[in-house]
C-alpha distance (Angstrom), angle and dihedral (degrees) to the residues before:
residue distance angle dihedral
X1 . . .
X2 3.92 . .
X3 3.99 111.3 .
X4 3.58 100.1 -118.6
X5 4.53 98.0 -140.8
X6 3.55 122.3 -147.2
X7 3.85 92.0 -111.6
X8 3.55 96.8 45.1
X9 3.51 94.0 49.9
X10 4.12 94.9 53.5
X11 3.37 92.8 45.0
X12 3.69 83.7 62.1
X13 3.65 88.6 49.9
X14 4.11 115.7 38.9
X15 3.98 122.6 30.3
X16 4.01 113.9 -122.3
X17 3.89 108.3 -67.1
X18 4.19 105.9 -100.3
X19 3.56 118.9 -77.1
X20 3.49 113.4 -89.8
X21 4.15 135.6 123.2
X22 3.09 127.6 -65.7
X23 3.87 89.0 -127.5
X24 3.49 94.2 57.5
X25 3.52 91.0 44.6
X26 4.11 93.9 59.5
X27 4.39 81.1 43.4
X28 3.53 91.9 60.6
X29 3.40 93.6 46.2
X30 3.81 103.9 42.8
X31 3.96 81.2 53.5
X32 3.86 97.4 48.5
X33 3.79 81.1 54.1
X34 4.03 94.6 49.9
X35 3.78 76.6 56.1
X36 3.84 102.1 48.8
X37 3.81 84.7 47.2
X38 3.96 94.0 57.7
X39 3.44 93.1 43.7
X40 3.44 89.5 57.9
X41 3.18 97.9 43.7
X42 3.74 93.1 56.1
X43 3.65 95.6 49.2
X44 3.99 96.7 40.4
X45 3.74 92.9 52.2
X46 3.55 94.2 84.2
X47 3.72 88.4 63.0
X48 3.57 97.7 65.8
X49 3.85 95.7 50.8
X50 3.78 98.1 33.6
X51 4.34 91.6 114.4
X52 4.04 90.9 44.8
X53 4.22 90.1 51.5
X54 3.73 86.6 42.5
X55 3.63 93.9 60.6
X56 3.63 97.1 33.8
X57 3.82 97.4 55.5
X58 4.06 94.8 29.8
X59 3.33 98.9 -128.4
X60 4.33 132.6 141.6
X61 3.52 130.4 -104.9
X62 3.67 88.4 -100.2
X63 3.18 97.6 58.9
X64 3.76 93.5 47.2
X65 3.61 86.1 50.3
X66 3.60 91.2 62.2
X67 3.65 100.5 40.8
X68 4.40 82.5 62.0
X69 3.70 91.8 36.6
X70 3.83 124.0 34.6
X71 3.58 102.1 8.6
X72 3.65 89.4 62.2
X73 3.98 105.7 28.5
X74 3.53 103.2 37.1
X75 3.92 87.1 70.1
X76 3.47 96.5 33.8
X77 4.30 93.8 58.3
X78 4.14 89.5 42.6
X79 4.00 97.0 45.0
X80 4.19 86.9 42.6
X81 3.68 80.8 74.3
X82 3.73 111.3 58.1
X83 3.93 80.7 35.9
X84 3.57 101.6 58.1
X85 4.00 93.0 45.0
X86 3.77 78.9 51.5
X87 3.92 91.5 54.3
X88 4.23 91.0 42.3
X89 3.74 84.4 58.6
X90 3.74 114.1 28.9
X91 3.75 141.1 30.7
X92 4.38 112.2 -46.2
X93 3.63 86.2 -166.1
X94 3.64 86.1 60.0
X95 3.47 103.9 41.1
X96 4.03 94.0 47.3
X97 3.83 91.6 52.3
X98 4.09 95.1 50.3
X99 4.14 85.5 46.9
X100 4.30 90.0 48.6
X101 3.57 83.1 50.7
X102 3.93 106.0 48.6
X103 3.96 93.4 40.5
X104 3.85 98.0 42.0
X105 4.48 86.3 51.6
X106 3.50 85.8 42.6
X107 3.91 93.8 52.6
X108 3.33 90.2 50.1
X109 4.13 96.6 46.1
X110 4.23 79.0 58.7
X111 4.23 78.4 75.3
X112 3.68 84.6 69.4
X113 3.31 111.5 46.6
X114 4.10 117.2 121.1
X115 3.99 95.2 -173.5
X116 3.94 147.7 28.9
X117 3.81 84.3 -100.1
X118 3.87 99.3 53.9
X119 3.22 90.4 49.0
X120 3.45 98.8 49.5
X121 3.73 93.5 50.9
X122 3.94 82.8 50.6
X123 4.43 91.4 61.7
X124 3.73 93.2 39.2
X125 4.10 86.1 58.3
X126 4.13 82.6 41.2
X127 3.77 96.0 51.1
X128 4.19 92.6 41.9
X129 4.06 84.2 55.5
X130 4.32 97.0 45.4
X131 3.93 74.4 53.1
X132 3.48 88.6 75.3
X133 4.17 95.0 48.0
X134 3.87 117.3 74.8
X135 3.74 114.6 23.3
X136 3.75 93.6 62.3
X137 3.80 88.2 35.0
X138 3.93 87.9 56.3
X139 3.42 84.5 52.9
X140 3.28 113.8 50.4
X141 3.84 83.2 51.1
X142 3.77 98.7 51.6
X143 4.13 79.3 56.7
X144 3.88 92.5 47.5
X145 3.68 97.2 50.1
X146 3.69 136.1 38.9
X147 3.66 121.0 -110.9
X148 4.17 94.4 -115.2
X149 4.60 80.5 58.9
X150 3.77 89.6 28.4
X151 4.16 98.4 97.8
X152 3.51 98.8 37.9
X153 4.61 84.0 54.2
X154 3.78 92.7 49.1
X155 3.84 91.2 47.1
X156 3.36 86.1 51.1
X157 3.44 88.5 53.6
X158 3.53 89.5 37.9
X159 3.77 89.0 69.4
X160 3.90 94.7 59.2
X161 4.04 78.3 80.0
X162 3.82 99.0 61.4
X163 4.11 95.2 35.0
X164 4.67 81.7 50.5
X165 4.56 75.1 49.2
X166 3.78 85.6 53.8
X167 4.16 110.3 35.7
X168 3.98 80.1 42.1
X169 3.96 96.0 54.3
X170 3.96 94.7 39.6
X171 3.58 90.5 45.5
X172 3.72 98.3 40.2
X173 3.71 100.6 43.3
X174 4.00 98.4 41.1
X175 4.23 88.8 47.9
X176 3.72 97.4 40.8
X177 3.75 79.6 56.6
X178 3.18 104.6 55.5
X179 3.83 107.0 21.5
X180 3.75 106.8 25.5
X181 4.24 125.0 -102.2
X182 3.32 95.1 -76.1
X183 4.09 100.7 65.8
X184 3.69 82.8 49.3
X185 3.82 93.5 68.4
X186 4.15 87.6 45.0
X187 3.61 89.8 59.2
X188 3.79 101.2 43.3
X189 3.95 91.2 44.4
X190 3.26 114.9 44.0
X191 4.31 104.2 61.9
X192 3.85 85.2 53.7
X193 3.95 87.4 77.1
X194 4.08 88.2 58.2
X195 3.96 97.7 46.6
X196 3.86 85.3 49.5
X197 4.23 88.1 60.4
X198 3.75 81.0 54.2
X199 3.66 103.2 47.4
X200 4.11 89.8 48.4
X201 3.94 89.4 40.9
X202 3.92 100.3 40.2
X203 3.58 109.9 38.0
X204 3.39 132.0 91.0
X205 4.22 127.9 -140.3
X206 3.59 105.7 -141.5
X207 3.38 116.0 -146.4
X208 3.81 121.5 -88.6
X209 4.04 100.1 174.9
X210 3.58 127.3 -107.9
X211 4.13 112.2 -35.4
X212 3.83 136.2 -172.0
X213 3.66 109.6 -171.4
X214 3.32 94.8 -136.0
X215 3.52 87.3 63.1
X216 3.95 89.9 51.4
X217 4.24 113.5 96.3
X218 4.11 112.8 -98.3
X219 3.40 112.0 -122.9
X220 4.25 87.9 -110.9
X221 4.20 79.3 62.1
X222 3.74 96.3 53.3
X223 4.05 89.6 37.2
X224 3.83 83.4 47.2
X225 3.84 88.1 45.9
X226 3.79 100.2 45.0
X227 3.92 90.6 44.2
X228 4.43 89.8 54.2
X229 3.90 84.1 53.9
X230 3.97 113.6 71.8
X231 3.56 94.5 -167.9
X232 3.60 86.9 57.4
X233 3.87 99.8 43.9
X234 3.76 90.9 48.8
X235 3.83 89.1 52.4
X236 3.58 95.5 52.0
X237 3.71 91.6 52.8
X238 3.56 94.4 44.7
X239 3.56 94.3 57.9
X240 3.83 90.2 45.0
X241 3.72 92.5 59.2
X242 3.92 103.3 35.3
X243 4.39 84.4 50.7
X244 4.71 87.9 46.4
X245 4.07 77.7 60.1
X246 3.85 99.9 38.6
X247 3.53 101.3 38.0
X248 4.10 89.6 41.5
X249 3.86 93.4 55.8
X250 3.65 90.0 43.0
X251 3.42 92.4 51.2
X252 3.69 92.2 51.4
X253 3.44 113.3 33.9
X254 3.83 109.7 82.6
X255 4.21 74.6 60.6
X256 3.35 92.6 51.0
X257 3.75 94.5 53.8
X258 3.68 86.4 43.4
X259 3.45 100.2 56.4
X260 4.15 104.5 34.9
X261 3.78 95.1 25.2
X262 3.62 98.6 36.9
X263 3.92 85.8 -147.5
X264 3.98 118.5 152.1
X265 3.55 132.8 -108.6
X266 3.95 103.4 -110.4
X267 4.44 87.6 44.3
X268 4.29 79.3 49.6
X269 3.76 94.0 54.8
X270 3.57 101.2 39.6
X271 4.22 96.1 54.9
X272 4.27 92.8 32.5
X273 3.40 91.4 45.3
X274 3.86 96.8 44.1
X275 3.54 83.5 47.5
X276 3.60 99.2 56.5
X277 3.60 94.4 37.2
X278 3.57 97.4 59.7
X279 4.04 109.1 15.0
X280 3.94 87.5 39.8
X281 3.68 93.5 46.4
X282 3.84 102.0 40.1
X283 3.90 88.9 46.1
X284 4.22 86.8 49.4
X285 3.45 98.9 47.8
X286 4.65 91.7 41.6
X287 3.74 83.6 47.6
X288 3.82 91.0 65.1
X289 3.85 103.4 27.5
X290 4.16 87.2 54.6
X291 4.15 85.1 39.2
X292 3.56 85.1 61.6
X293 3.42 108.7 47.8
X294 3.84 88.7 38.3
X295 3.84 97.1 54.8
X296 3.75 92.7 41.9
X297 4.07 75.4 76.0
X298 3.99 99.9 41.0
X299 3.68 121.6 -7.1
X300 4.05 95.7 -133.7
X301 3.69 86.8 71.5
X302 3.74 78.6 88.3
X303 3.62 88.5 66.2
X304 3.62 108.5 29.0
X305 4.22 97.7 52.0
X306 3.96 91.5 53.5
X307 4.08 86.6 52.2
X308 3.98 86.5 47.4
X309 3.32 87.5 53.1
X310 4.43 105.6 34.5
X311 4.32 79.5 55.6
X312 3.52 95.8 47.8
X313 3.71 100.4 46.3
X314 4.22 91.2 57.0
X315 4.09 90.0 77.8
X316 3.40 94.7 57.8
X317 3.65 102.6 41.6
X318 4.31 84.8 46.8
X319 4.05 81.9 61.7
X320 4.11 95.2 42.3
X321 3.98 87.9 53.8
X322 4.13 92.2 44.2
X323 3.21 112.4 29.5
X324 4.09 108.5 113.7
X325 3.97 99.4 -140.5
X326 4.01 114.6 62.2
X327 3.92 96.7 -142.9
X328 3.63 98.2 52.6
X329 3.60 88.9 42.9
X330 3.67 100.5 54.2
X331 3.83 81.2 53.5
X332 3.77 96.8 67.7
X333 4.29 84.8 46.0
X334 3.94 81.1 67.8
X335 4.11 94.4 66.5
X336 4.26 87.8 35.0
X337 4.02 93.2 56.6
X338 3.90 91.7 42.7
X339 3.93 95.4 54.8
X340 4.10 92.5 42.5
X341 3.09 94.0 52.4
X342 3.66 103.4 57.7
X343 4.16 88.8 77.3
X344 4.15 103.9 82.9
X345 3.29 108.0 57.2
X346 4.31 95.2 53.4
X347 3.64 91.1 32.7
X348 3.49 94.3 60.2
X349 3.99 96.5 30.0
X350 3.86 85.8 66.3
X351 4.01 99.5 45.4
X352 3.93 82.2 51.3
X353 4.16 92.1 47.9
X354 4.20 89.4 38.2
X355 3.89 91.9 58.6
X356 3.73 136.6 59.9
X357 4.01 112.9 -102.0
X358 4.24 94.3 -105.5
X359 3.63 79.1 56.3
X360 3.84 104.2 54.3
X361 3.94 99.5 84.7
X362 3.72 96.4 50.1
X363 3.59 101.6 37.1
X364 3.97 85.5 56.5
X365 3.73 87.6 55.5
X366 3.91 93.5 55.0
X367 3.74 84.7 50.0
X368 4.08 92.4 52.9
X369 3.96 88.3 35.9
X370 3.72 93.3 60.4
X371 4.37 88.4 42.0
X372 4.19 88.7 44.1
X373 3.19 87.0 57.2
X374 4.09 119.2 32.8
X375 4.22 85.6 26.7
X376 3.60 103.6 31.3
X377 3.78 96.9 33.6
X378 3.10 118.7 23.2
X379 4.10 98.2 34.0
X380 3.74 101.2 57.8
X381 4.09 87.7 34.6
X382 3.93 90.0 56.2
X383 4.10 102.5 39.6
X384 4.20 71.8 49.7
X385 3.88 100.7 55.9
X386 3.73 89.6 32.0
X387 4.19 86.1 55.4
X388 3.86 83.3 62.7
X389 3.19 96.1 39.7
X390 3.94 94.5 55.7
X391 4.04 95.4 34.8
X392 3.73 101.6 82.6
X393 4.37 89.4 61.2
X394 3.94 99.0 23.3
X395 4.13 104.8 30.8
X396 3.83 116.8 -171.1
X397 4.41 88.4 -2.5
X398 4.16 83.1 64.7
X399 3.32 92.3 100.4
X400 3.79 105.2 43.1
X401 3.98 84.0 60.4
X402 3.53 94.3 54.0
X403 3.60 94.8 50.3
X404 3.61 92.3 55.8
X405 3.99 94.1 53.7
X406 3.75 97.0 42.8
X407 4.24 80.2 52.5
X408 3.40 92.1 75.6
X409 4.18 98.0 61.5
X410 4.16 74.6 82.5
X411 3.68 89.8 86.9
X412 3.59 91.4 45.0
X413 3.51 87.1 62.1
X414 4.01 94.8 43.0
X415 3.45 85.1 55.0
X416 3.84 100.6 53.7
X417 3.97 81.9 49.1
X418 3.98 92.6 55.3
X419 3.95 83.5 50.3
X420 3.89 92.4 52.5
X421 3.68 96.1 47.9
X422 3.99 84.9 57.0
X423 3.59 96.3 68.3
X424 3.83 107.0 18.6
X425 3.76 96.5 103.7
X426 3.82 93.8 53.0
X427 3.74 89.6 53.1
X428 3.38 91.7 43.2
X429 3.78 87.9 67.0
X430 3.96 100.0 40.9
X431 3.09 92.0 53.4
């Protein structure tokens, strides 16, 4: 049996990105990133300050747990939808700039909030917005770059996610400090509204070819699609579960170092976010330069390096969560961010290559629909409810133990990794 390669097999499956220089090429995506990074920076904030809202509005862990969970992501996955059939059809440029500029007002509207419910309504506005961000940025960069360069640019986009973690935490903790939570949401929001100018002013629509959207797959065909591919289902739910762990412990660590380590929010910010600046990013952008090289050999490489590296992260983050001393602990959280972050940038760099280009934008938002809502929603919402569970025996050390049990959903998600690296060279040629 032929060994169907990576670049053979998405040559098969996407034409040549459109002609354009290889300058402008590296512009679009450096700015795509500027936008990934405020987008996380906008939704990410709320980590930082989650204790000082908490005791400013009076509310339970729970509750907090679904103001950075549901509130946001359960709008965010169903407006993706609409959005991304949107972005298929019409101008990405267009559709990322309105999105920059509806989350980054909203962010800053989060500065005004007087109760739990205000502010609420202020992140389901935040995550409708971020709905507009990534599928038609994934996109547009599957058309800039060809598929055998096409991991290594979305894991470079990838990154913009762990540098929003660490602009986000520095800015967060250090302002909360000094000015109170609300300022922080000022000065996170309002330079969004500029970059958005830029986006619809700057970038470029390459060309797709003619396009009548009734012509253009539904999201029940992609769904339908995806689902009749087992690579491609096992993908989708790998991502799901590997995000319910990442974006759970993100959610809830600055607490956690609150509550056991009594550290302070501006000390917080400066290691996490250094942390996920530079561990985060390194370990997105490796994870799709060696995904690269590796699947130019055999495509499942794609699969089987992100399990490697989902396993061997869970050691590490066992020690950050139990170890007794806060320093040394946030040491071993420098080796756990690097290996879970090496998972976006081939995860999404083989959805892209396993469906056909009028495809891309939607099947990206099934992917971030099934992380909204199992990582999004449901992780910080459970770690949450278990907090409150755990509280009345363990206290303030409640929600170190719940970190460590929702740690082990990583191999879950290594699992449903091993299962699409089974198939992924059979769908590679049906497709």
């Amino acid at each position: 049996m032929a060994i169907v390669t990576q670049s053979q097999a998405a040559s098969r499956l996407a034409p040549e990105p459109a002609e354009s220089s290889p300058g402008y090429a590296r512009y679009v995506l450096g700015l795509l990133v500027l936008v990934y990074v405020v987008n996380f920076v906008d939704r990410q904030i709320l980590v930082i300050l989650l204790h000082p809202i908490k005791q400013d509005l009076g509310v339970s862990d729970t509750a907090m747990g679904f103001l950075t969970g549901f509130a946001f992501s359960l709008f965010y996955a169903v407006a993706g939808i609409p959005i991304a059939r949107w972005a298929d059809t019409g101008q990405r440029r267009t559709v990322i700039a309105l999105g920059l500029a509806v989350w980054s007002a909203m962010t800053a509207a989060s500065g005004l909030a007087r109760s739990f419910t205000q502010l609420a309504l202020a992140r389901v506005g935040v995550g409708i917005g971020e709905a507009a961000g990534s599928p038609p940025a994934h996109s547009l960069i599957s058309d800039y770059f060809p598929p055998a360069r096409r991991a290594t640019a979305l894991a470079i986009y990838s990154a913009g996610l762990y540098v929003g973690y660490m602009v986000g935490y520095l800015l967060g903790g250090w302002i909360n400090e000094f000015f109170g939570w609300r300022s922080a949401f000022f000065v996170v929001g309002l330079p969004g509204l500029l970059l958005a100018l830029v986006v619809r002013l700057t970038l470029r629509e390459p060309p797709r070819g003619p396009v009548v959207a009734d012509e253009v797959d539904s999201a029940h065909d992609v769904l339908r699609f995806i689902w009749r591919r087992r690579s491609l289902r096992h993908l989708v739910l790998a991502g799901a579960t590997h995000a319910f762990v990442t974006y759970g412990s993100s959610a809830w660590s600055p607490t956690f170092l609150i509550r056991v380590h009594g550290m302070r929010t501006g000390e917080i910010g400066t290691w996490l976010g250094l942390i996920a600046g530079v561990a985060g990013g390194a370990g997105a952008v490796l994870g799709g330069v060696l995904c690269d090289r590796l699947a130019a050999r055999d495509a499942r490489w794609h699969a089987w390096l992100v399990a490697i590296a989902v396993t061997a992260g869970l050691p590490f983050s066992l020690c950050f969560q139990l170890w007794p001393a806060p320093h040394p602990a946030l040491l071993w959280n420098i080796p756990a961010v690097f290996f879970s972050s090496f998972w976006l940038g081939p995860t999404v760099a083989m959805i892209q290559g396993l469906v056909k280009p009028r495809m891309r934008a939607m099947a990206s938002a099934i992917l971030l629909f099934a992380i909204s809502l199992i990582g999004l929603g449901v992780g910080p919402q459970a770690i949450g409810i278990l907090n409150d569970l755990l509280a009345p025996r363990l206290g303030a050390h409640a929600v170190r133990y719940s970190l460590v049990v929702f740690g082990f959903v990583n191999l879950w998600s290594a699992a449903h990794y091993l299962m699409a690296a089974r198939t992924l060279r059979a769908d590679l040629r049906e497709t």
